[in-house]
Every structure is written in structure tokens, then in C-alpha cells.
C-alpha positions as CSV (number, residue, x, y, z in Angstrom):
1,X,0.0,0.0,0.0
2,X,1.2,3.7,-0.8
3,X,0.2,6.3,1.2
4,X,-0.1,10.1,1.5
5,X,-1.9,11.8,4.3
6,X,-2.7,9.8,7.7
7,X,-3.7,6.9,7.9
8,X,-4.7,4.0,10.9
9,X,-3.9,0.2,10.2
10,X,-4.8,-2.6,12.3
11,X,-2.7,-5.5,10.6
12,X,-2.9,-9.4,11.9
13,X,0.1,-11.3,11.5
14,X,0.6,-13.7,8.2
15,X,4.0,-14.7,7.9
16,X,2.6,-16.1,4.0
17,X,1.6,-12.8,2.8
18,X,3.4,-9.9,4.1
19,X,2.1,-6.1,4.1
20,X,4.4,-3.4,3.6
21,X,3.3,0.6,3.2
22,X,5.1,2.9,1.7
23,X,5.0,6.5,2.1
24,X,6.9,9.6,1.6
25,X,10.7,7.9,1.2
26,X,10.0,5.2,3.7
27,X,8.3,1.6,3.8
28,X,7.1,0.1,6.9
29,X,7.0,-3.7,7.3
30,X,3.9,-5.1,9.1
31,X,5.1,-8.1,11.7
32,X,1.8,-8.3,13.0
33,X,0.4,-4.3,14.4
34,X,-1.2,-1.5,14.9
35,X,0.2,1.6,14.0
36,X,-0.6,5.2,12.8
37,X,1.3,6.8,9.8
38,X,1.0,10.4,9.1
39,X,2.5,11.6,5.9
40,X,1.4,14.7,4.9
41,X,2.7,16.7,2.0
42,X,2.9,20.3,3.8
43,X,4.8,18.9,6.9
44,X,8.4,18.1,7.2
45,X,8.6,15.1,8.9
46,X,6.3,11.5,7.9
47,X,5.4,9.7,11.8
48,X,4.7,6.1,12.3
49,X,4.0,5.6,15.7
50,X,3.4,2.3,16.8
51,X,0.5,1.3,19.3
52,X,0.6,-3.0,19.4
53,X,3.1,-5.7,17.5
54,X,6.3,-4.5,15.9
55,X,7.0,-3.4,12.8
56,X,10.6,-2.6,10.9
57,X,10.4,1.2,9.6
58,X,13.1,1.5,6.5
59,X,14.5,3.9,4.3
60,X,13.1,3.2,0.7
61,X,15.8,3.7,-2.4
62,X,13.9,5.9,-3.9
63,X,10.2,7.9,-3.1
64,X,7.6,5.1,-4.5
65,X,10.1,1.8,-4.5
66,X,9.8,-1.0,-2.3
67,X,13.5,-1.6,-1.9
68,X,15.2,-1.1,1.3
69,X,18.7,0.7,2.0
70,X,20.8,-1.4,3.9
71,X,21.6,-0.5,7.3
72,X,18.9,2.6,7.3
73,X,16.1,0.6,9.5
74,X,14.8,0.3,12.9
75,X,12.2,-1.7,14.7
76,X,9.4,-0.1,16.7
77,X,7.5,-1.6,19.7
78,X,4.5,-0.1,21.2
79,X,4.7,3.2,22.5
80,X,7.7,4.2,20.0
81,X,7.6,6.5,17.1
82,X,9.6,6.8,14.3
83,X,10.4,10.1,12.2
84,X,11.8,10.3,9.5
85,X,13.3,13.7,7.9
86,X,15.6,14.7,5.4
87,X,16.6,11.2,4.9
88,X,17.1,10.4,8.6
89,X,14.8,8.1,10.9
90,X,14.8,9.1,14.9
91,X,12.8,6.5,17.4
92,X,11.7,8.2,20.2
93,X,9.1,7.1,22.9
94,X,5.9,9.2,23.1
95,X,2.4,8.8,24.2
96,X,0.4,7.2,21.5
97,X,-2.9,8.5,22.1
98,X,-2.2,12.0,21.0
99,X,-1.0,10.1,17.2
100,X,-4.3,8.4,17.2
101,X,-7.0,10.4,18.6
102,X,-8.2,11.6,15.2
103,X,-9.6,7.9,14.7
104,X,-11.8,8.3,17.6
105,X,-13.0,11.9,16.6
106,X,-11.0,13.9,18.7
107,X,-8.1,16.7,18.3
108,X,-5.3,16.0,21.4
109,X,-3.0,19.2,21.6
110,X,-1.3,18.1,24.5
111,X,1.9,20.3,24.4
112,X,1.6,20.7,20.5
113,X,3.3,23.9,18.8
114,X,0.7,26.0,17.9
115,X,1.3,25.6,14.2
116,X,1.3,22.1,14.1
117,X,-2.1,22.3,15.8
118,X,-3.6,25.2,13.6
119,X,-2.4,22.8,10.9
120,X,-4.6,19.5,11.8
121,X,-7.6,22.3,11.8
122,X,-6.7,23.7,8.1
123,X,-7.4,19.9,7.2
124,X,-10.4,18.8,9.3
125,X,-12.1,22.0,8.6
126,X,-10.7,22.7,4.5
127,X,-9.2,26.0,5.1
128,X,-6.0,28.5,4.1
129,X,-3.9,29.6,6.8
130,X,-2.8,33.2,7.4
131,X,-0.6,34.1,10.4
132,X,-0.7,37.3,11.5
133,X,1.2,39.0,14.6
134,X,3.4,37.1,17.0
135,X,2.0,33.8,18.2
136,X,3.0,32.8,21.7
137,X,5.6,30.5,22.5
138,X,3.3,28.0,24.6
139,X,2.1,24.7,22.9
140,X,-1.2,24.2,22.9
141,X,-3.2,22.2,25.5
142,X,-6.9,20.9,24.3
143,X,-8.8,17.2,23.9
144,X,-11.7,18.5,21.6
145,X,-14.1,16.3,20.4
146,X,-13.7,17.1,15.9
147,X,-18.0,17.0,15.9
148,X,-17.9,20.3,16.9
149,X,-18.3,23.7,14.7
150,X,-14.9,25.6,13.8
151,X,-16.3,28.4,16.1
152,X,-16.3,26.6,19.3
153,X,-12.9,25.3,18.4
154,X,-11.3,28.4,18.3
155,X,-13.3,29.8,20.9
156,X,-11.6,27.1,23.3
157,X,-8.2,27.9,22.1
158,X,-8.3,31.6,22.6
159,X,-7.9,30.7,25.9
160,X,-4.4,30.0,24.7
161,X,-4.1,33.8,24.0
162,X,-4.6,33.2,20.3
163,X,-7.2,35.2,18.4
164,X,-8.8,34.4,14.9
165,X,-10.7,35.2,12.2
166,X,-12.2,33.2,9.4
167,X,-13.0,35.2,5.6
168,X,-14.6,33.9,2.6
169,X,-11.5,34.6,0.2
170,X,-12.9,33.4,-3.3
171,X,-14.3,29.9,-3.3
172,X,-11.8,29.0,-0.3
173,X,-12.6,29.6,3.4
174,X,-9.1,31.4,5.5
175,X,-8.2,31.0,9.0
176,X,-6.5,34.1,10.0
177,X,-4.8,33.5,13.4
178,X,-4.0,36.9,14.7
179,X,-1.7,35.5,17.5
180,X,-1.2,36.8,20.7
181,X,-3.7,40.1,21.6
């Protein structure tokens, strides 16, 4: 399977007919899992975390191939996330429930930059970002339930001394986030 974007597999074990997914210059080999993989084209780094089982996260040769470089791997067990960027793949252990939250209809910000979380709204909600002013420095802290209208959202975050504005620009919708007030 090639993907782009995020995506949730929950893969039983079958040593006779192995899965593999490849995405954005690196292929994962199922062993038997459940894992998250989030891929997206306007972020710098692609995230497989790993939830149950173990998979083997590899460098591809080349964007779309199957082929692994030698000596560019690493196994994952549960509660470990691999990322790759620029060609590089760092394991690091993190809480799993913030990578998979989206499944079960929720945005976790715990401790998320501010960008990174204004992102994941651009693509729930279909909308153009436009920063304006200084945004603060603290991540973001919020388990909202994604059901809910764009307003509330960014009611609850302005908490977080963030202010925004939405405009019709066109046939687009934009998120202005005015940053600290």
C-alpha cells in the first residue's frame, strides 16, 4: 500500500503474505500491528508511531520503491515513534494517544506547537492559513471532540491567547490566526 496523508492500520500477523506501506521515502513492514502513519505533504517530517506488535520502519531507495537501503532501519515496539526527515529516521518514545486520537473523533493538543495544531484544523475543517502578529511561544493544551463547529474550536483555544478570524477569500474559506492580543 502507498500512502499520503494519515492513515490507521490494524494488521494481523501472516508470515505467507506480508504487508508493507510505503510512504513519503520510507516503507514500513507489518510483523503483526497496529500503528498510525502520518504523511502529509505540507509537513516536514512523515510519523509512524506504533500502538501493538512491531513493525521494521526502512529507508526506501527511492520515493515510490519498495527496496530497502541497507543499514537505514529500525524496529518499533509499542509506545515508539519513528520520524523520518531529510533522509534520517529518529525513534523516540511518546504517548500514543495523542497520534491516534483523530480515529476516535478527537483533536489531542497536548503540548503541541501552535502551528502544528492550527495545521490539523486547516485539514479537518478545509481551510487556508494566514498568520498574522506574534503567536505565543506555549504549545497548545486541548482534547476536543472534531464533531464540533470551527467556532467553538477556536473559541476554546483563545484561551491560549490566540485570536482568529475566518473570511470567505474566493471559493476557499481562510483562517486568519491573529496570535497573541
Amino acid at each position: 500500500v502507498e500512502i499520503s496523508g494519515e492513515v490507521y492500520f490494524d494488521i494481523r500477523e501472516d508470515s505467507k503474505r506480508p504487508f508493507k506501506v510505503l510512504s513519503r521515502g520510507q516503507e514500513v513492514e507489518v510483523l503483526g500491528t497496529e500503528f498510525n502513519i502520518s504523511a502529509y505533504s505540507d509537513e516536514h517530517e512523515t510519523k509512524t508511531t506504533l500502538v501493538n506488535g512491531k513493525i521494521r520502519l526502512s529507508l526506501a531507495t527511492a520515493p515510490g520503491e519498495a527496496s530497502l537501503t541497507p543499514d537505514k532501519s529500525l524496529i518499533l515496539i509499542p509506545g515508539e515513534q519513528g520520524a523520518l526527515r531529510n533522509g534520517h529516521i529518529a525513534k523516540s518514545n511518546v504517548d500514543v494517544s495523542q497520534y491516534t486520537a483523530w480515529k476516535e473523533g478527537f483533536f489531542d493538543f497536548n503540548r503541541l506547537p501552535t502551528p502544528v495544531a492550527i495545521a490539523q484544523l486547516a485539514r479537518w475543517y478545509d481551510l487556508d492559513v494566514v498568520y498574522e502578529g506574534k503567536l505565543p511561544e506555549a504549545n497548545l493544551f486541548a482534547y476536543i471532540d472534531r464533531n464540533k463547529p470551527l467556532s467553538a474550536i477556536l473559541k476554546a483555544l483563545e484561551k491560549s491567547k490566540l485570536k482568529f478570524k475566518v473570511v470567505q477569500a474566493g471559493d476557499r474559506k481562510q483562517l486568519i490566526v491573529l496570535g497573541e492580543q
